[in-house]
ROBAKE-88638 format. One line per field, with one value per residue: residue number from 1; residue in one letter; x negated, y, z of N, C-alpha, C, O, CB in turn. Coordinates in steps of 0.001 Angstrom, whole numbers. Last residue first. Glycine has a CB too. Layout:
residues N
n = (NUM; ...)
res = (A; ...)
n.u = (X; ...)
n.v = (Y; ...)
n.w = (Z; ...)
ca.u = (X; ...)
ca.v = (Y; ...)
ca.w = (Z; ...)
c.u = (X; ...)
c.v = (Y; ...)
c.w = (Z; ...)
o.u = (X; ...)
o.v = (Y; ...)
o.w = (Z; ...)
cb.u = (X; ...)
cb.v = (Y; ...)
cb.w = (Z; ...)
This chain:
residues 139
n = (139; 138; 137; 136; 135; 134; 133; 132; 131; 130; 129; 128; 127; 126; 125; 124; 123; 122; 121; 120; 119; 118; 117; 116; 115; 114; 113; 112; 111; 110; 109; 108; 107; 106; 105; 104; 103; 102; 101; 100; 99; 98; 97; 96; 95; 94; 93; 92; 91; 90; 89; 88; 87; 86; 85; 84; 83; 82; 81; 80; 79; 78; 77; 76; 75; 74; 73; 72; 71; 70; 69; 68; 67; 66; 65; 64; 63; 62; 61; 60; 59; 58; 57; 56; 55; 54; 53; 52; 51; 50; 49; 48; 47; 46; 45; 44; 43; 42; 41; 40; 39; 38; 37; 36; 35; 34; 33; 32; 31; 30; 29; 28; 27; 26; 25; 24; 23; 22; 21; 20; 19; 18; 17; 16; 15; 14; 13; 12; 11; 10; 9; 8; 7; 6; 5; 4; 3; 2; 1)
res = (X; X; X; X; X; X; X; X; X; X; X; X; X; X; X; X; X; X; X; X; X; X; X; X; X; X; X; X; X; X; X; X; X; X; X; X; X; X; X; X; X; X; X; X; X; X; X; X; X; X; X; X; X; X; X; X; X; X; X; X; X; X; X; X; X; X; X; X; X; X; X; X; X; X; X; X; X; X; X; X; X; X; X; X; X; X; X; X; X; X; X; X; X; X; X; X; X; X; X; X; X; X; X; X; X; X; X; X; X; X; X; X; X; X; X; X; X; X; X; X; X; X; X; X; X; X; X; X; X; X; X; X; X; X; X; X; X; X; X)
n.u = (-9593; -6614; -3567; -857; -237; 1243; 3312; 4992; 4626; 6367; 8920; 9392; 9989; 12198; 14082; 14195; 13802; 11477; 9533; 6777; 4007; 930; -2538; -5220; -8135; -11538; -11547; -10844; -12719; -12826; -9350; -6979; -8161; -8940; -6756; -5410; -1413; -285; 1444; 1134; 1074; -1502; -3656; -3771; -3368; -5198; -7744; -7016; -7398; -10032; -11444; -10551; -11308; -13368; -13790; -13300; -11053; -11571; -10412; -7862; -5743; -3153; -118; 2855; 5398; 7335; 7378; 7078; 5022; 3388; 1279; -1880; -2979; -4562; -6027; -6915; -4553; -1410; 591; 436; 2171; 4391; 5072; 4839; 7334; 9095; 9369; 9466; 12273; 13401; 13095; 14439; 17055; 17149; 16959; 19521; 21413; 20646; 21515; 23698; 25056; 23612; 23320; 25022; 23277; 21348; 22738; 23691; 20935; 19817; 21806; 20594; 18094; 18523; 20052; 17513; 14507; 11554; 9123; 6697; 7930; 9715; 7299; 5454; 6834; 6892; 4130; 3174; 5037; 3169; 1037; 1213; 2375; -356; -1767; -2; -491; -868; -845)
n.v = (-53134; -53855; -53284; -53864; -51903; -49999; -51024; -51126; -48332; -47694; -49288; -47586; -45394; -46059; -46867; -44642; -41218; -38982; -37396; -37323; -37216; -37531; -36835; -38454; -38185; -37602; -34804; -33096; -31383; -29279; -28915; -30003; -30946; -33534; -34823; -35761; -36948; -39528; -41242; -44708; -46348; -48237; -47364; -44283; -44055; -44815; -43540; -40769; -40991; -42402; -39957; -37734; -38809; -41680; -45180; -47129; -47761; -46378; -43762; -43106; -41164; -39895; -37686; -37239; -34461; -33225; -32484; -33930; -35657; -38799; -40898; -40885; -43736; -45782; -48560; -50803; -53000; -52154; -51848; -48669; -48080; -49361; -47171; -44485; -45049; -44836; -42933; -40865; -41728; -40579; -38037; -37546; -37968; -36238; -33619; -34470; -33712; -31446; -29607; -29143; -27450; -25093; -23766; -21862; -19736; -20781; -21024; -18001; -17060; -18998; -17577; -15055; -15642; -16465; -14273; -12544; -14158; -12680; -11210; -10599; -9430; -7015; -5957; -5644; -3804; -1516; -923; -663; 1979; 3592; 3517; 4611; 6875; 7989; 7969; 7881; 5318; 2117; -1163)
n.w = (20294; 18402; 18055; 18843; 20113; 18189; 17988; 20255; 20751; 18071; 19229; 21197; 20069; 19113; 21047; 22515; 20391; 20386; 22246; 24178; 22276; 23262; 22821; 23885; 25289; 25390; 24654; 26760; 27038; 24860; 23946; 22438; 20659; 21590; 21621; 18872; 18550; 16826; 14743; 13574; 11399; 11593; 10486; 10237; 13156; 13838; 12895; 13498; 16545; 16818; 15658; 17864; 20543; 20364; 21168; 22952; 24504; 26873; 26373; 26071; 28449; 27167; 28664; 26955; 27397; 28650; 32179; 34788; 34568; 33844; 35623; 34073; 31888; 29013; 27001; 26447; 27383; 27747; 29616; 30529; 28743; 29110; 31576; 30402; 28263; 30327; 31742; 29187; 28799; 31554; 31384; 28880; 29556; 32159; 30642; 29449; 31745; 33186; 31146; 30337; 32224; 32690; 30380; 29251; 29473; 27546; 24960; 24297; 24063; 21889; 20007; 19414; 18630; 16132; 15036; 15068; 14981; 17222; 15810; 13952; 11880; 12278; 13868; 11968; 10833; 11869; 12035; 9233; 8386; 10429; 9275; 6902; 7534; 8595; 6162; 2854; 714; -915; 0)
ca.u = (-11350; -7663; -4569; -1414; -227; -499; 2357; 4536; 3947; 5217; 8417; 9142; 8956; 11012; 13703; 13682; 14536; 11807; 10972; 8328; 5321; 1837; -1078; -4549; -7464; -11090; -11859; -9588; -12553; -13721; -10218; -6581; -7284; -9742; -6876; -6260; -2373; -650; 1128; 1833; 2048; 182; -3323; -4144; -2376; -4610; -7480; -7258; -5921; -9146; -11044; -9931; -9344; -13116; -13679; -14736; -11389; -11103; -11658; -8253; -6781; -3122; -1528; 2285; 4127; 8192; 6294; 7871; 6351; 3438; 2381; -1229; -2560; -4296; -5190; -7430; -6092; -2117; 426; -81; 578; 4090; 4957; 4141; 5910; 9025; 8674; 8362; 11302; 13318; 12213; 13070; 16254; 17253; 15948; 17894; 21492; 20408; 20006; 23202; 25789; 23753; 22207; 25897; 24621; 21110; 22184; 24238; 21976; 19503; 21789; 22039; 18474; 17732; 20965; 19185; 15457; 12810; 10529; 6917; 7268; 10408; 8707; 5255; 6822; 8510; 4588; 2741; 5427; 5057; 900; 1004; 3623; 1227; -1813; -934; 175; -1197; 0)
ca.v = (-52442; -54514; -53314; -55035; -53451; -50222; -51301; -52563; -49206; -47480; -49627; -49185; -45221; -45729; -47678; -45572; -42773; -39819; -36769; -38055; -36278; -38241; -36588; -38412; -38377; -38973; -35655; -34028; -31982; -30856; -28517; -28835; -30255; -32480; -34719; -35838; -35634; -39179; -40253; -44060; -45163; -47972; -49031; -45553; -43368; -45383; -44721; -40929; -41043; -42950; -40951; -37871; -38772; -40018; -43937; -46733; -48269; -47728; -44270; -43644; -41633; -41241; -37395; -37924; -35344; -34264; -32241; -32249; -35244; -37544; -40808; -41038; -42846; -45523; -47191; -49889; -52851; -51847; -53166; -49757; -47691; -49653; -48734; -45072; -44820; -46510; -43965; -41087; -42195; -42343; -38811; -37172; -38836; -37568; -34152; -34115; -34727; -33041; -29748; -30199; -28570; -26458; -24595; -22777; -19407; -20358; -21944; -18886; -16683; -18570; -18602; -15434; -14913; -17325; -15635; -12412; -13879; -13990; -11242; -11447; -10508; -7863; -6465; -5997; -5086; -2165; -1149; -1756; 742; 3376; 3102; 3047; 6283; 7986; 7482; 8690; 5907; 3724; 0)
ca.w = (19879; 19793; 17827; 17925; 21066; 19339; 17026; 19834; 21114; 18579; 17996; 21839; 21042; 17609; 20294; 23024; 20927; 19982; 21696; 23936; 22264; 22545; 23470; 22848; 25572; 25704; 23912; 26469; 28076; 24918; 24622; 23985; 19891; 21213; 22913; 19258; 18651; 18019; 14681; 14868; 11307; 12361; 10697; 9216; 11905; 14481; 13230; 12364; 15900; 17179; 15348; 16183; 19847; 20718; 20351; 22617; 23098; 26554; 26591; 25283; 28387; 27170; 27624; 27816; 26988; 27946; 30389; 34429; 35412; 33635; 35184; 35323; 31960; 30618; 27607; 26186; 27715; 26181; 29695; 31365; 28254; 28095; 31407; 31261; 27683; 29227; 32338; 30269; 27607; 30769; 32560; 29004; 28712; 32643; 31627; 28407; 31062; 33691; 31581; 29618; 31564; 33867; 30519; 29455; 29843; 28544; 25574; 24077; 24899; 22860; 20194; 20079; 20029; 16950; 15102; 15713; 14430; 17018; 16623; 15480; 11792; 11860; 14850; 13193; 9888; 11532; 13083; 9984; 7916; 10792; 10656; 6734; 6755; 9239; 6825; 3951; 1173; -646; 0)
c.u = (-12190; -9060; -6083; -2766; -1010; -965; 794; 3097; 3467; 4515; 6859; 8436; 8276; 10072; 12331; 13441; 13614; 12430; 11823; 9682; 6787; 3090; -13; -3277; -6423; -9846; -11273; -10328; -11630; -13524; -11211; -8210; -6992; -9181; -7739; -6373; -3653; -1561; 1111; 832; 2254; 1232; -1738; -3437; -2264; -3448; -6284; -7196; -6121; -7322; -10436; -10346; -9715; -11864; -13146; -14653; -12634; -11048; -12173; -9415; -6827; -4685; -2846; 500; 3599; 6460; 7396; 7299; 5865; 4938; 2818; 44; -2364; -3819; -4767; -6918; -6878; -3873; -819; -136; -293; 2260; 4262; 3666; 4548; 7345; 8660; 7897; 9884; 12354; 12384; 12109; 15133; 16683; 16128; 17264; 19898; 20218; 19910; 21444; 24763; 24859; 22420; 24594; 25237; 22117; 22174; 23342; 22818; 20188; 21014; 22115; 19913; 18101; 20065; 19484; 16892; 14108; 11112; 7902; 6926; 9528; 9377; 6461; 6512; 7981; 6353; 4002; 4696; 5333; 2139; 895; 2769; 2277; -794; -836; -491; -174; -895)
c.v = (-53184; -53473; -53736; -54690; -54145; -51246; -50999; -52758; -50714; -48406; -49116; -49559; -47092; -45453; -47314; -46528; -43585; -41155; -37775; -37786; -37097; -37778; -37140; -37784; -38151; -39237; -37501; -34966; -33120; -31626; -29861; -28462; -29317; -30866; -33624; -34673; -36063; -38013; -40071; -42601; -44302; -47570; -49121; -47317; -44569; -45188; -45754; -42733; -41352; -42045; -41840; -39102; -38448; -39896; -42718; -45292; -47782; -48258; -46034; -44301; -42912; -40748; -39020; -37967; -35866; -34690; -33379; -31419; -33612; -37047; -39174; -40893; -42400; -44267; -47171; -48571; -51590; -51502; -53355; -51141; -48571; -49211; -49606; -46433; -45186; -46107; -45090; -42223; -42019; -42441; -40775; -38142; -38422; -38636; -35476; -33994; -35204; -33736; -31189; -30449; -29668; -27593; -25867; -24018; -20813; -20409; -21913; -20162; -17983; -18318; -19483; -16269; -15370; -16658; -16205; -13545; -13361; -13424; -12541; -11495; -11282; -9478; -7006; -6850; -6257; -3278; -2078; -2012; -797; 2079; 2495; 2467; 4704; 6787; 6874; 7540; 7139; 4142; 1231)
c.w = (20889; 19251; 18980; 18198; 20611; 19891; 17419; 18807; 21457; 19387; 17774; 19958; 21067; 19054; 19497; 21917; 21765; 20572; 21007; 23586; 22599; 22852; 22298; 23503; 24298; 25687; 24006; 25186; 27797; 25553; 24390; 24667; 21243; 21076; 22884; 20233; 18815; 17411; 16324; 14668; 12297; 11876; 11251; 9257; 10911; 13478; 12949; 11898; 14486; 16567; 15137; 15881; 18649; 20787; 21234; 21591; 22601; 25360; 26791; 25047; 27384; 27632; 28193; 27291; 27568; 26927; 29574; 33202; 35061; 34051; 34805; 34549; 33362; 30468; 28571; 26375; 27406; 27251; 28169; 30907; 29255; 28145; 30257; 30975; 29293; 28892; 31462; 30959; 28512; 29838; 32123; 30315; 28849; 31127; 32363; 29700; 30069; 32867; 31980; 30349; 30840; 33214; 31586; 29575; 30200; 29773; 26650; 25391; 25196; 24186; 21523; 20424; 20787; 18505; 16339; 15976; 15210; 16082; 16276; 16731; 13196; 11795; 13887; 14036; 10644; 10940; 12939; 11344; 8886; 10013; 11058; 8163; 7309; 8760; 8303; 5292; 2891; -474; 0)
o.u = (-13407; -9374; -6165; -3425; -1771; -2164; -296; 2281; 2603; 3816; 6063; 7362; 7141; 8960; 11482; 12322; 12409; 11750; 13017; 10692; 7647; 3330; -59; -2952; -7013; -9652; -10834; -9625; -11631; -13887; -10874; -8305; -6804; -9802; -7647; -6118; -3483; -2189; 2075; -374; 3086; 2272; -1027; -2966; -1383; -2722; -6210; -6725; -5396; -6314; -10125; -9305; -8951; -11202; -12673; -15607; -12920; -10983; -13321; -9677; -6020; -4939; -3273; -2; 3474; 6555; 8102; 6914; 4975; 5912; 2485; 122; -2598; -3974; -4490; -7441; -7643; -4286; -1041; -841; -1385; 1343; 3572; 2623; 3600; 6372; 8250; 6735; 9167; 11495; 11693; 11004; 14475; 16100; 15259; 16712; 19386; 19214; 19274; 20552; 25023; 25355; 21906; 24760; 25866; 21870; 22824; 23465; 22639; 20117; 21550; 22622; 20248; 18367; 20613; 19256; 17228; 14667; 11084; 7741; 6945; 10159; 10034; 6474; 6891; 8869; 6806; 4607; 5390; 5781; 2339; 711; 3370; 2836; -638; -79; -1357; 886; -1675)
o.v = (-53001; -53192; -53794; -55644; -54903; -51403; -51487; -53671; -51287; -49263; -49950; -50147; -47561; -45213; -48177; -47037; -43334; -42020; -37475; -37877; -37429; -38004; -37178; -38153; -37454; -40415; -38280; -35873; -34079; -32754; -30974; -27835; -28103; -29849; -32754; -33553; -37263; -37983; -40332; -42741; -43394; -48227; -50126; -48078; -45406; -46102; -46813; -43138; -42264; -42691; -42312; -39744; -39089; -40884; -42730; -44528; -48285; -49486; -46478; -45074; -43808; -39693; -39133; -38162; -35528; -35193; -34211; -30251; -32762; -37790; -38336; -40789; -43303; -43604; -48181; -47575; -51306; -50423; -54449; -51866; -49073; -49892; -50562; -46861; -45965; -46779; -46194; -42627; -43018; -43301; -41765; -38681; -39445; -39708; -35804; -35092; -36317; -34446; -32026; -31246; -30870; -28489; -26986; -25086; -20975; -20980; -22783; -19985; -18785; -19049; -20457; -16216; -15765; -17419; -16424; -13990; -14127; -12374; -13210; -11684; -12507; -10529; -7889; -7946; -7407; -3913; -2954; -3067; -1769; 1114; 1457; 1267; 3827; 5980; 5753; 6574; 6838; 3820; 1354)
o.w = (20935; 18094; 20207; 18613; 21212; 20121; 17124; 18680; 22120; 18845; 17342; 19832; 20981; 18584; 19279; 21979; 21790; 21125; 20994; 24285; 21783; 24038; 21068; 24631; 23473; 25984; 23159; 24740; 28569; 25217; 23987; 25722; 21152; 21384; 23750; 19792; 19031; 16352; 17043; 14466; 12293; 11849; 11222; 8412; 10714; 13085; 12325; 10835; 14088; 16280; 14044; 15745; 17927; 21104; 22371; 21446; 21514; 25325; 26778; 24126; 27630; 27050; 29342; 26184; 28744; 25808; 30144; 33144; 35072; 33935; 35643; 33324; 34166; 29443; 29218; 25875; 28329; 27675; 27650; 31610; 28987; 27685; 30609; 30480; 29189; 29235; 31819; 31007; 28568; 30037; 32364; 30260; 29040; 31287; 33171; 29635; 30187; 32813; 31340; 30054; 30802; 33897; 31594; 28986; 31246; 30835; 27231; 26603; 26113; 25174; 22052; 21545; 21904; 19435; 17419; 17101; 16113; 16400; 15243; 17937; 13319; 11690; 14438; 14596; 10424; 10372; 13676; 11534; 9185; 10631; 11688; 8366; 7930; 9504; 8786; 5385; 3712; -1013; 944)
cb.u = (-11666; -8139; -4397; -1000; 997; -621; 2766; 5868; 3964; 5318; 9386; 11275; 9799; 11366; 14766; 14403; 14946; 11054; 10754; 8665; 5452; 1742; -786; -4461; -7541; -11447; -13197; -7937; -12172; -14892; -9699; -5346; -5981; -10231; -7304; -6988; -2076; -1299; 1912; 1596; 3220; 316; -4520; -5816; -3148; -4646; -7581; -8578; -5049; -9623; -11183; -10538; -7923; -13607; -12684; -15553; -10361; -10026; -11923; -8075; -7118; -2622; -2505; 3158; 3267; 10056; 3781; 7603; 6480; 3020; 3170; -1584; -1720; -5602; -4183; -7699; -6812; -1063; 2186; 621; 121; 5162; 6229; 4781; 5929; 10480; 9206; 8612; 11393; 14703; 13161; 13169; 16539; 19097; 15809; 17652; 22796; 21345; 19533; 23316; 26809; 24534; 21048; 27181; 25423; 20764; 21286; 24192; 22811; 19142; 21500; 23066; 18608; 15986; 21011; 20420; 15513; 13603; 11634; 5935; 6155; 10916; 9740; 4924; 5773; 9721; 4481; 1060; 4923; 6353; 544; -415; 3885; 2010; -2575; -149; 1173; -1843; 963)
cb.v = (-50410; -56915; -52229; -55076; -54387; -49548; -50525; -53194; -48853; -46523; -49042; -50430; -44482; -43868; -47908; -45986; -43863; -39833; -35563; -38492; -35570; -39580; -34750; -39752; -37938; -39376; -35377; -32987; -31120; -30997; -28073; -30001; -31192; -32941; -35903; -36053; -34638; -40375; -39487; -45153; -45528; -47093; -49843; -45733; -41836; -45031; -44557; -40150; -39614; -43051; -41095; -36767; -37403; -38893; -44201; -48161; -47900; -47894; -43525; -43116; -41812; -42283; -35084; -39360; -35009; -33403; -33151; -31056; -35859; -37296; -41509; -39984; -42916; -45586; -46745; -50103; -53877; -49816; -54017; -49791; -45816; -48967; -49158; -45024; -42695; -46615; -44302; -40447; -41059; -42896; -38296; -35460; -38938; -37816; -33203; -32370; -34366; -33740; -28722; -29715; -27910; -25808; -23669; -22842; -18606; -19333; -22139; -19003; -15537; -17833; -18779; -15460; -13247; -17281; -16793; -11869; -14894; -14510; -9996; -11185; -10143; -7230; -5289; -4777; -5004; -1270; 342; -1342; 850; 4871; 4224; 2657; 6787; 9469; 7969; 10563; 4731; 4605; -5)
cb.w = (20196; 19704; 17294; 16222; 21145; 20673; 15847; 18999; 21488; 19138; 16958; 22617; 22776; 15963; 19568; 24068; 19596; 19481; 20602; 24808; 20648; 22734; 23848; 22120; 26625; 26817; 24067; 25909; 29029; 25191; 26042; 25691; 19086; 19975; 23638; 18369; 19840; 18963; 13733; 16684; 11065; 13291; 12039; 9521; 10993; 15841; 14237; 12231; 16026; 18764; 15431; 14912; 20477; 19687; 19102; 21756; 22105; 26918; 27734; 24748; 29655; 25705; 28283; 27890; 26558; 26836; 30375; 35833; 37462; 32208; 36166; 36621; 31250; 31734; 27103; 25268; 27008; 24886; 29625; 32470; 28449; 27103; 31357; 32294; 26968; 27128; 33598; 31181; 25956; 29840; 34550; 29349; 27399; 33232; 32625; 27132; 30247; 34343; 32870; 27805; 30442; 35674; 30949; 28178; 28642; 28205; 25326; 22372; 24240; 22477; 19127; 19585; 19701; 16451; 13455; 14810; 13750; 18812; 16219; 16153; 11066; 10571; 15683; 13780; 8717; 10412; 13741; 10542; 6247; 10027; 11572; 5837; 4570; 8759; 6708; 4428; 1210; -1625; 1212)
């Protein structure tokens, strides 16, 4: 854009708020939620604390993984050190031979190298289907 300087400060600034605002609809909606949150909270925090403790259980019975139990996150972040690999590998890995899409642990810092996060948003079933298919693998 040319234009004096004023004008290109005022246009940055309206482009600013149309680019890092939440849409209307997204707001309302929002509202919306909020207002009527003690209706459904229990309910999505009671699947959330289930798919948690299946994924627990499950990471406990897979030799090469571990975990503590995770509370009040709908993620679960796997120690992987047990298989001898990093997290990109091991997801790059794991992707390859599975289908199972896991984060590399790298990705939150060096400190998580040893660790993979895994997103419990998905059914009990496509979770249990996951970690049948981890099950298979051995390092």
């Amino acid at each position: 854009m040319i234009a004096e300087n004023y004008i290109i400060e005022t246009v940055k600034s309206i482009n600013e708020g149309i680019t890092f605002s939440a849409p209307t609809p997204s707001q309302r909606a929002a509202i919306h939620a909020l207002n009527g949150a003690e209706g459904f909270i229990p309910t999505v925090t009671k699947i959330f604390q289930e798919r948690l403790e299946y994924v627990d259980k499950r990471v406990s019975e897979i030799p090469y993984l571990s975990m503590r139990p995770a509370k009040g996150t709908i993620y679960a972040f796997i120690n992987i050190s047990g298989s001898g690999m990093t997290s990109v590998p091991f997801c790059e890995y794991v992707l390859k031979e599975t289908q199972v899409l896991l984060i590399p642990g790298l990705a939150f810092g060096d400190t998580g190298d040893n660790y993979v996060r895994l997103a419990a948003t998905q059914s009990l079933d496509v979770l249990e289907e996951a970690f049948d298919r981890l099950a298979s693998l051995s390092f």
